[in-house]
N, C-alpha and C positions, 0 to 999 in steps of 0.2 A: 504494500500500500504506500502509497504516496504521502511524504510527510512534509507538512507548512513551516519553513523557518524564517520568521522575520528579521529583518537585518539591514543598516544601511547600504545600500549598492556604492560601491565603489566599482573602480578601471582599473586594470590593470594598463602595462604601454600599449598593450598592441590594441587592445578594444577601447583604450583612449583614440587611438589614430584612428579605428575603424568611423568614430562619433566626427574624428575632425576631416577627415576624408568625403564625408558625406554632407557635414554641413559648408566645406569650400564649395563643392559641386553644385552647391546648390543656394549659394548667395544671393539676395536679391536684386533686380537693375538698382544701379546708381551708386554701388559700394566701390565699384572700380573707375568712378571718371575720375580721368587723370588732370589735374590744373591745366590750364591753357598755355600757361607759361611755360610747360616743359617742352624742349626739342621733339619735333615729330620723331626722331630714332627712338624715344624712350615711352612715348605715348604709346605708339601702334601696338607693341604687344599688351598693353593692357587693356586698350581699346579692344583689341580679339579676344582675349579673355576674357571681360564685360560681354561681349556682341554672343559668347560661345556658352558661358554662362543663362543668358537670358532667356535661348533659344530655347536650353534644353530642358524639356517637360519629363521625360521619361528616358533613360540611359542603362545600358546594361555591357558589362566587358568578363571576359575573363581577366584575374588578376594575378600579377606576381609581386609580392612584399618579401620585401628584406631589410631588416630591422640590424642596427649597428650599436653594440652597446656596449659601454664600457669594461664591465665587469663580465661580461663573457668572449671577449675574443674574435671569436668568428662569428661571422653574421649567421642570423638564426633566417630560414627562407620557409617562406608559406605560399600557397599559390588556393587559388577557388575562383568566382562567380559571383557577382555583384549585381543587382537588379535594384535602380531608384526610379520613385515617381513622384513625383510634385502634387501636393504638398507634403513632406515628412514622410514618406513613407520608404522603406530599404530593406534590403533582404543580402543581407552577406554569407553565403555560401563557402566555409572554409574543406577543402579535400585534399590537403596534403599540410605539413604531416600528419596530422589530426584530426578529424571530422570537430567541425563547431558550426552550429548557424546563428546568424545576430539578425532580427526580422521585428521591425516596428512598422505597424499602420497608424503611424503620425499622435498617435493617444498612448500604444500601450510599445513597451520593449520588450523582446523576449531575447536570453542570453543560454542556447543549448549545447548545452558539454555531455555529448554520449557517451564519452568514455567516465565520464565522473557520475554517468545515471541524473543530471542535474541541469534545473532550469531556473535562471533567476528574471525575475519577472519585477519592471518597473514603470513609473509613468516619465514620458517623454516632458513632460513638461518639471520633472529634477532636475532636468540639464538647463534649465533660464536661468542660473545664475554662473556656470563656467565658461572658464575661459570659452573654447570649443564652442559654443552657440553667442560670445560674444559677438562673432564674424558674420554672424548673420542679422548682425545691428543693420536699420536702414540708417542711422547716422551716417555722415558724410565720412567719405577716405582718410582725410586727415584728420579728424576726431578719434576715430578709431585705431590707424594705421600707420606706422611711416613705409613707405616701399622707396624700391630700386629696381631699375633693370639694369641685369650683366647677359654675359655671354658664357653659358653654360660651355665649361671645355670640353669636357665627353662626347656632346653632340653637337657643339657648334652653335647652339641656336639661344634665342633669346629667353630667357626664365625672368619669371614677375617673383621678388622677396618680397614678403610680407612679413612685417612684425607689429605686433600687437603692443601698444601705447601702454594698456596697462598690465601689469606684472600677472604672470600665471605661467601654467603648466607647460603652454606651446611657446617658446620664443622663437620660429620662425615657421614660416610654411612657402616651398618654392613650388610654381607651377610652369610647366612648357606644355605647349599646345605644339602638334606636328606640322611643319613649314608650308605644308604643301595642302591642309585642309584641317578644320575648325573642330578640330579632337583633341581629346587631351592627353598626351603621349608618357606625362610624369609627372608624378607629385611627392615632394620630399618634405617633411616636417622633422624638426630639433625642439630637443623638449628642455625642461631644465635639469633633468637628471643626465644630461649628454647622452639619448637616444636619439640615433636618426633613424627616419626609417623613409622606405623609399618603396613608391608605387609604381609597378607601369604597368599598360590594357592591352589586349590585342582583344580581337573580334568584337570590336563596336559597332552597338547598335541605339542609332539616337532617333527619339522620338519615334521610337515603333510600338506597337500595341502592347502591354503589360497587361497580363491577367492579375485583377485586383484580389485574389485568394492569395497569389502567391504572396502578400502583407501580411497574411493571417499567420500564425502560428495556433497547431493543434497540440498541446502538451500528451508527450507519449505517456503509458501509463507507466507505473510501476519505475519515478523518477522523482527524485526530492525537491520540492519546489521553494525554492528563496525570493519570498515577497519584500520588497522596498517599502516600507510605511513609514520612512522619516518626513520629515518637513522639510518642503522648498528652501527655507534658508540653511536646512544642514548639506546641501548639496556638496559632494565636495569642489 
């Protein structure tokens, strides 16, 4: 039988990134207009970021993560399937090393660990007070942000930095979109415990039909269920 254990929800790094991953992807218009004043070289990639950001209603990629961290040495690599729809809604499919799925219909979270028998269950709406859903402020770019564009070495192409004005868990998050068409090729985030971790897609599919169950999570039976029942302001 299934048993109820109440408990503050915390992140671990990696399902911290999965929350910051999902909310970059899904900023809303007018968080990336670039000042006027800046050189057309440094505007255009964030202007296609904004333009690529707005468009997208529904998104779905295979994924590969690799997380860099200081006390373990070697990058730890995970890979699975990702499925977002607008408003709040994601579905993170983990299949290697480990089966995990992370699946919110914009109200409720569900966090399933089969190998631990174990599902912890929260509301979306804990996440209003961290960092991670700061970025989905409509306040203005500079109020929220300072940024920069460089020129990513590896691949040559232009990355938008993002750093968050006030103090918290993420101290950056870099995003490149692909040279040649309005996708987004990689997503790196730096945390304050010196975690990077680094995302890239292949098989995208933008703005094509999502079946709305696929939000739903059905809790398996005979699996210990961890409810969140702290208060909005214990978020961490």
């Amino acid at each position: 039988m299934a048993t109820i254990k109440p408990q503050l929800l915390s992140f671990s790094p990696r399902v911290w990134h999965h929350w910051l991953f999902w909310v970059v992807l899904f900023l809303p218009v007018g968080l990336f207009a670039a000042d006027s004043a800046d050189p057309p070289s440094l505007a255009d990639p964030v202007q296609r970021l904004q333009d690529f950001l707005n468009q997208t209603k529904t998104w779905e990629a295979d994924f590969l993560q690799q997380i860099e961290a200081p006390e373990a040495g070697v990058p730890a690599e995970s890979a699975g399937h990702i499925a977002t729809a607008k408003p709040g809604r994601f579905r993170w499919d983990y299949r290697t090393p480990t089966l995990q799925t992370i699946v919110s219909d914009g109200q409720t979270i569900w966090f399933y660990e089969p190998d631990l028998a174990q599902v912890t269950v929260g509301k979306a709406s804990r996440l209003d007070n961290t960092p991670a859903l700061l970025l989905s402020s409509s306040a203005p770019l500079q109020t929220v942000f300072t940024w920069e564009v460089s020129v990513d070495e590896s691949l040559n192409l232009p990355a938008v930095h993002l750093r968050p004005r006030k103090s918290g868990t993420i101290q950056e998050i870099i995003l490149i979109l692909y040279p040649d068409r309005d996708e987004l090729l990689k997503l790196t985030t730096r945390d304050s415990l010196g975690h990077i971790s680094h995302f890239t897609f292949r098989n995208m599919r933008i703005n094509q039909p999502v079946a709305g169950d696929r939000f739903q999570f059905k809790i398996p039976p005979n699996v210990d269920i961890i409810e969140d029942r702290a208060q909005p302001s214990e978020a961490p």
